[in-house]
N, C-alpha and C positions, 0 to 999 in steps of 0.2 A: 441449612442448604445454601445461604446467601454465600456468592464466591466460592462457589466448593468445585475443582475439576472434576469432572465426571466422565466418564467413559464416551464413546461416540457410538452407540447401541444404537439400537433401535425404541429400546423405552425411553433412555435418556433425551434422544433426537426430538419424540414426540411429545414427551415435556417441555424443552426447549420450544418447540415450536405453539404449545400452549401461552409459555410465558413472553414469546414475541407477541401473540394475540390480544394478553390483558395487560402490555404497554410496560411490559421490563425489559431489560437491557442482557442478552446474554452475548457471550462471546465465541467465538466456534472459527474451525481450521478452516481454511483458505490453500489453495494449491501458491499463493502469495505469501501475503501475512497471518495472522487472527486477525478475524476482523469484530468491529462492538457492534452487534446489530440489535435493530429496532423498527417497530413496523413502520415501513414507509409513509405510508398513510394516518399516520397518528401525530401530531403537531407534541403533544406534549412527551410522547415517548422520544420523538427525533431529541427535541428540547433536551433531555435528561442525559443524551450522548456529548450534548456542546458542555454540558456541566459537569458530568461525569471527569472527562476529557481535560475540561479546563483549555475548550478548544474558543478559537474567537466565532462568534458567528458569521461572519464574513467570511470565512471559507469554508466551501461548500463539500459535500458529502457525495457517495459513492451510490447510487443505488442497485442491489444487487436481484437479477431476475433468470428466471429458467433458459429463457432464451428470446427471440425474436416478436414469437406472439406476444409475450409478455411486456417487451419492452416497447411495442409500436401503439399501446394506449396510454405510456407514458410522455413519448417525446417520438416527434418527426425524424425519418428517418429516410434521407435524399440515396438515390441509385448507386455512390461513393459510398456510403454508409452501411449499405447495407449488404456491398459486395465485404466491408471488412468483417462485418458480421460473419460471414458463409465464411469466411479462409480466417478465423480466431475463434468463436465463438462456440462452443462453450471455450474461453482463457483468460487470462490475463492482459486485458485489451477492454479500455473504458473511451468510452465516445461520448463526448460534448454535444448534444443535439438538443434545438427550438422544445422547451417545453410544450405540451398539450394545453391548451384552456380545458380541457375536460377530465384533465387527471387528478384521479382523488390522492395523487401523491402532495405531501403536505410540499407549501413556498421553501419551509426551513431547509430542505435538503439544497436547495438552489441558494442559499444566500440571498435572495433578494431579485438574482439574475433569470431574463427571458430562459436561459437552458435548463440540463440537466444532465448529471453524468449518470451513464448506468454501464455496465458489466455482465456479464453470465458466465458466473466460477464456472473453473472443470472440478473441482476437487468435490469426491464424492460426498463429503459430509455436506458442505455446502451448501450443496444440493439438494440433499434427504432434507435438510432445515425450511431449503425453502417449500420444498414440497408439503411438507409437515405444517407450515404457518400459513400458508392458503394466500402469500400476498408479499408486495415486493420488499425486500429487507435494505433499513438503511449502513451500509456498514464502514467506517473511516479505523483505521487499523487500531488494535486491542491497548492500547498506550496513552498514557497522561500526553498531552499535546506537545511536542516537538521534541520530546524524546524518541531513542532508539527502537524502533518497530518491533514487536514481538514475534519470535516465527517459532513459538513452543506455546503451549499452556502454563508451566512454571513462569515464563515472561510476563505473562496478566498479569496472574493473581499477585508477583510481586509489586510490579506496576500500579491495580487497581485493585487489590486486596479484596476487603468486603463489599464494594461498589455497585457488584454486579450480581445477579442473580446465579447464573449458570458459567462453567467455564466447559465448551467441550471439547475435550482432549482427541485431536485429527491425528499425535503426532505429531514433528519437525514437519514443515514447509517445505512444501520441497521444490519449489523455486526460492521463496527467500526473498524475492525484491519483488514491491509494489509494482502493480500494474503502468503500463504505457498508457498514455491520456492524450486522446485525439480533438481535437474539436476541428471546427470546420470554417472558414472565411469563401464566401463564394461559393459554397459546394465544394473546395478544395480541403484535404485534410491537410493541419498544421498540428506539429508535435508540442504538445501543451508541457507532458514530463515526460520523460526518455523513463522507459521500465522494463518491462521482465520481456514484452518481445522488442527488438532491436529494430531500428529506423531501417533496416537494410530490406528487412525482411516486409515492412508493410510497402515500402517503395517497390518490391518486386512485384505486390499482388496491384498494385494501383497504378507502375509502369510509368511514374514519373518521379523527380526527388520530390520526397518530405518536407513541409517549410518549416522554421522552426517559429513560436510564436514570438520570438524577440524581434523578425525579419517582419512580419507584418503591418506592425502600426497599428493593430487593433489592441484594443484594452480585452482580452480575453482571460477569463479567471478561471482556475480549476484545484482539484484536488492537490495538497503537495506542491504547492509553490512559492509558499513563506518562503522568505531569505535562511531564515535560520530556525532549521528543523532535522528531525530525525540525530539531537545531537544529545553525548553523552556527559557526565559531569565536569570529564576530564578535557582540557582544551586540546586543539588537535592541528598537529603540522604536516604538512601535505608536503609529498613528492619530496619525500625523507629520500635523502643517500649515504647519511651517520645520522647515530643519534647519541644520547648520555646514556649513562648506565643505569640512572632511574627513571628513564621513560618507559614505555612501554612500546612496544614496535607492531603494527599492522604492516607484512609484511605480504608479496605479491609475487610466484614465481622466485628464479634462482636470485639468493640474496647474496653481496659477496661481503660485505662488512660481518662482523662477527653478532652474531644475535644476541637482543640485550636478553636476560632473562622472563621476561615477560614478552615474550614473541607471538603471536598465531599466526601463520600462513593461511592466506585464504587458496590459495592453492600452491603447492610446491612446483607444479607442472602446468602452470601458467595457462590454468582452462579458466575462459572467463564464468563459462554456468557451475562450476564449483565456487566459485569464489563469489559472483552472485547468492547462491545456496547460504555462504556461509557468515554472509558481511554483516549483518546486524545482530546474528550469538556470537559473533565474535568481539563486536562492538560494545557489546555489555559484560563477556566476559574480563576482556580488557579494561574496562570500566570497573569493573569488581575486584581488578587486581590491587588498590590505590594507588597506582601511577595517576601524577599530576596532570600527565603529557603523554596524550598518544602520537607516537611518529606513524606517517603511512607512506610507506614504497609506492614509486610511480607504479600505476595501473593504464595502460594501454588506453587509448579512447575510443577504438573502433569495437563494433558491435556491444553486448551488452555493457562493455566498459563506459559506454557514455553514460549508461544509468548508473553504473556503480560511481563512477567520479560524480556525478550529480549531487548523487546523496552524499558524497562525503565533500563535496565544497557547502553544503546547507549543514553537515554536523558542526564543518571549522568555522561558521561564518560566525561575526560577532553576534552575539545575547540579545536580543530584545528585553 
């Protein structure tokens, strides 16, 4: 059974939800990515994620809960906080909030730091998971560390092969791009990572701009914010307008140079949430193709193009 995709049933769910309890590692769909999860509350099961992962332990982990009640015996949760709650929640929307001294969530998910980040999937398997494991789940996306995000089941298991206990098959992602990460200065929210809901859209529920965390001066840490991550074998050149004939082309909307052979479009019709949806199976398919050299067409930077450009100025940036 070790590593074996399995369906997202109802038996299989509450096996999974068994094997989060006695401190294994499975993997399970996300209305985002696949995420690795493990009980929150278990020190040595979190442990086996940063190893798993070949993650550093200095950056910190996602914790995933049903919703509000669940997350207010985790970490404090100020009037700002908890209005982003009510207009995101259950989504794709992670808030940076003051740890509890009284929560049995293990330090490891925090790195070492006073917060925590937590989450409340919409995607129904998710969900059934958590509901099935009785407790909150730690989950940092189903991927060897600073490789390309997986938004399938076949992306694990080739990723982390026999590693993992359970893989449960959601399905493709069907956002595709990690969560937005909030954290707080002042009671104000600052945009930690630009993700799947767009800076426009929490500025309209909050009625002010968004600050980004570069703007602050505070040393704030959070999920996804290595220099150089979410990146694939291949090295990668941004904001392509030609390319050679043996690269490979990420390309974005109407392209007017001649396409190299190795092309995908993340959308022909220049929708950013398609092209979202499709940026990291594209990224591995490209990757798969042996091209040396991904070229990537300008992508627009307003709405969710901030997050897409994000992640692909962290796939081009130099190797640690």
């Amino acid at each position: 059974m070790q590593g074996r995709i399995v369906p997202a049933n109802a038996e299989w769910t509450a096996e999974a939800g068994n094997l989060i309890r006695a401190g294994a590692l499975v993997a399970f769909a996300t209305e985002t990515v696949y995420g690795l999860g493990a009980d929150a509350t278990n020190g040595e099961a979190v442990a086996r994620i940063y190893e798993t992962k070949g993650r550093p332990t200095f950056n910190p982990l996602i914790v995933h809960v049903l919703g509000i009640e669940q997350a207010v015996i985790i970490g404090t949760f100020s009037p700002v906080a908890r209005m982003l709650t009510e207009a995101f929640w259950p989504g794709p929307l992670t808030l940076v909030v003051p740890r509890l001294e009284t929560t049995t969530v293990t330090e490891l998910v925090s790195a070492g730091l006073p917060t925590v980040a937590i989450r409340a999937p919409a995607h129904p398997l998710a969900r059934a998971l958590l509901k099935e494991a009785h407790r909150p789940i730690a989950a940092p996306s189903a991927n060897r560390s600073g490789r390309v995000s997986p938004t399938r089941a076949e992306h694990v298991a080739s990723d982390l092969g026999d590693k993992i206990a359970l893989i449960l098959d959601g399905g493709p992602a069907s956002v595709g791009l990690e969560s937005t990460v909030i954290g707080f200065v002042n009671d104000r929210p600052v945009l930690l990572r630009p993700g799947a809901i767009a800076a426009e859209a929490i500025e309209d529920v909050i009625s002010d701009r968004l600050s980004r965390h570069t703007e602050t001066g505070e040393q704030l840490s959070s999920p996804g914010q290595l220099r150089s991550h979410y990146a694939p074998n291949a090295s990668m050149r941004l904001n392509a307008e030609t390319w050679q004939p043996d690269e490979a082309v990420l390309a974005f909307g109407k392209v007017s140079e001649r396409p190299s052979r190795k092309t995908i479009n993340l959308s022909p019709s220049g929708d950013l949430v398609e092209a979202a949806a499709n940026l990291f199976a594209s990224l591995r398919a490209l990757d798969q193709s042996g091209a040396s050299v991904i070229a990537v067409t300008p992508i627009p930077t307003h709405g969710l193009g901030e997050a897409i450009n994000d992640r692909l100025e962290r796939a081009a940036a130099p190797r640690d």
